[in-house]
N, C-alpha and C positions, 0 to 999 in steps of 0.2 A: 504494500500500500504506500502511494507518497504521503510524504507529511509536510506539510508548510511551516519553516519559521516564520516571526514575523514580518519580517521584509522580504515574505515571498519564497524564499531560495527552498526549493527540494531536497530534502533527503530523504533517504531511502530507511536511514537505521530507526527502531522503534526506539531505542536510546538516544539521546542528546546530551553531549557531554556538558558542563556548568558554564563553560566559556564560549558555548555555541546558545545557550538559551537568548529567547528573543530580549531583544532591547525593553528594561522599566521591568522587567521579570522578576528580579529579584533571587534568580535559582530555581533549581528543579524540583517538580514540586508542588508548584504555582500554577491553580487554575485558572482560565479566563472561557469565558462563555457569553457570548449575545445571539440575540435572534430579537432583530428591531428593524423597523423601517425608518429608513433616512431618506431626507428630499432637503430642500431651500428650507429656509424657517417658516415661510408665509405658504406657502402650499400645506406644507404638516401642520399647521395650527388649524389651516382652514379647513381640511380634512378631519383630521383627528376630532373636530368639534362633533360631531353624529358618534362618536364612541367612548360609548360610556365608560371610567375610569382612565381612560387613555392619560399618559401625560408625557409634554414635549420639553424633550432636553438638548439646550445649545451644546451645538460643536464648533468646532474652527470654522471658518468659510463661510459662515453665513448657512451654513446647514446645520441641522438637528435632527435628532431621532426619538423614536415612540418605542421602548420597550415592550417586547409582547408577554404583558403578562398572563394570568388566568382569566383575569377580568374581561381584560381584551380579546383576549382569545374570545372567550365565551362570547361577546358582544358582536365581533365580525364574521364566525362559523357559520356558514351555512347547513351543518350537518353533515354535509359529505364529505370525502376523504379531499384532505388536502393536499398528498402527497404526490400528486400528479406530475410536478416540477422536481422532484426528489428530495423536498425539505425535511427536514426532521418536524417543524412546528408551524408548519404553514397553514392555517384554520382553511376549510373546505367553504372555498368561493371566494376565499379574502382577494383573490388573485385580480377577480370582477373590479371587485372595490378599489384595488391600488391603482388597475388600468383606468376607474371613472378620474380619479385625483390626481393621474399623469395628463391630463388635459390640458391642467394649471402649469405644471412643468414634472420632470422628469423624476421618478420617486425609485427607491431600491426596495425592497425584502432581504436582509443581510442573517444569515448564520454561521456561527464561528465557536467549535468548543477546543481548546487544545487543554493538556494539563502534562506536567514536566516536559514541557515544548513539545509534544506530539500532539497531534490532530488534525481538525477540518473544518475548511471554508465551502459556502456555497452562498451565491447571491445574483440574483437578478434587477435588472433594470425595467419597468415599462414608462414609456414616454408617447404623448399622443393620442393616448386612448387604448394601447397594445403593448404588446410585450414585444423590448426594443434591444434588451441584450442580455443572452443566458436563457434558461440557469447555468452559472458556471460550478463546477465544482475542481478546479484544477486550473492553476497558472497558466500560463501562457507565455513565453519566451522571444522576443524578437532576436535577430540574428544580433548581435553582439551585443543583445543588452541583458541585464540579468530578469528574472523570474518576475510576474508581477500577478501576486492576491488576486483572486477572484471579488473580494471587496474590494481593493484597491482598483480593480479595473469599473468597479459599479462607481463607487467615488468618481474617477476619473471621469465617468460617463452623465457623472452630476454637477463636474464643472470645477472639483479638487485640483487643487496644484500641490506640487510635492517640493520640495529643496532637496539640494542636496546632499545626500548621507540619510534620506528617509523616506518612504514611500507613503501614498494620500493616505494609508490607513491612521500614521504614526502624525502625519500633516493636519489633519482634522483634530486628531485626540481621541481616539477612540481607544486607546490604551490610558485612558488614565485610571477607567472604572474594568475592574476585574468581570460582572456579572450586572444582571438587568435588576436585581436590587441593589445592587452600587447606583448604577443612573438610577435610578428612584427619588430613591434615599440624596441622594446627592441636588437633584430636582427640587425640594422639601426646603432647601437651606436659603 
């Protein structure tokens, strides 16, 4: 299975040694988890407003995200399987709903669990009123440049600029909260 660190880069081993763990990790060990939609701040506010419990938390860029939690889930499920797209937590029909609020502008569905630096990214873009890039679940490589996040490329496709030494994931701040009760909780203050 590949694994993503967090700038991306592939490896293969199910181990990661201490000085390969991703950037702001702290050590192996360390879990991080999301599964949230990010868009602009004014399209997610304006959306998010029809879902009950929902709440929207600044990122870098003038983007933000909606952690999905049980609330939300429960409020955007249509009852059928949502796994159509290969999410782990994608409510059945939400997919309708993100494509009505990509009208506004261009909105993602991001999921990300690693723990002592192994794991997985998948995330989709729709823009327009359809689904506009993805599902990704696995990097993408251009010829001589390194690996880039399947969030990182939903970001990018949301209008993220990166500097250099960091990719849009690390560029936004979406590493600063571990899990969707970090961005909560964090939200609250």
């Amino acid at each position: 299975m590949w694994v993503l660190e967090w700038g991306g880069t592939r490896v293969q081993s199910r181990r990661v040694r201490q000085d390969e763990a991703p950037i702001g990790w702290g050590g192996l060990g360390v879990g991080y988890e999301l599964q949230a939609v990010i868009a602009s701040d004014g399209v997610l506010r304006v959306g998010s407003r029809e879902v009950p419990g929902s709440q929207v938390v600044p990122l870098g860029q003038g983007l933000s995200l909606m952690p999905m939690t049980d609330e939300v889930f429960d409020a955007v499920t249509d009852g059928s399987d949502g796994r159509d797209l290969g999410f782990w937590r994608l409510p059945g029909g939400f997919d309708s709903l993100l494509a009505q609020w990509s009208a506004a502008g261009p909105i993602a569905y991001v999921e990300a669990e690693y723990f002592g630096g192994v794991g997985e990214q998948r995330a989709a873009v729709w823009a327009d009123g359809a689904l506009a890039l993805g599902p990704l679940d696995e990097p993408t490589k251009k010829r001589f440049s390194r690996a880039v996040s399947p969030i990182s490329q939903a970001l990018r496709r949301l209008g993220a600029r990166r500097s250099l030494g960091e990719d849009e994931f690390e560029a936004v701040g979406l590493g600063r909260h571990r899990s969707n009760e970090d961005w909560i909780s964090s939200s609250a203050c």
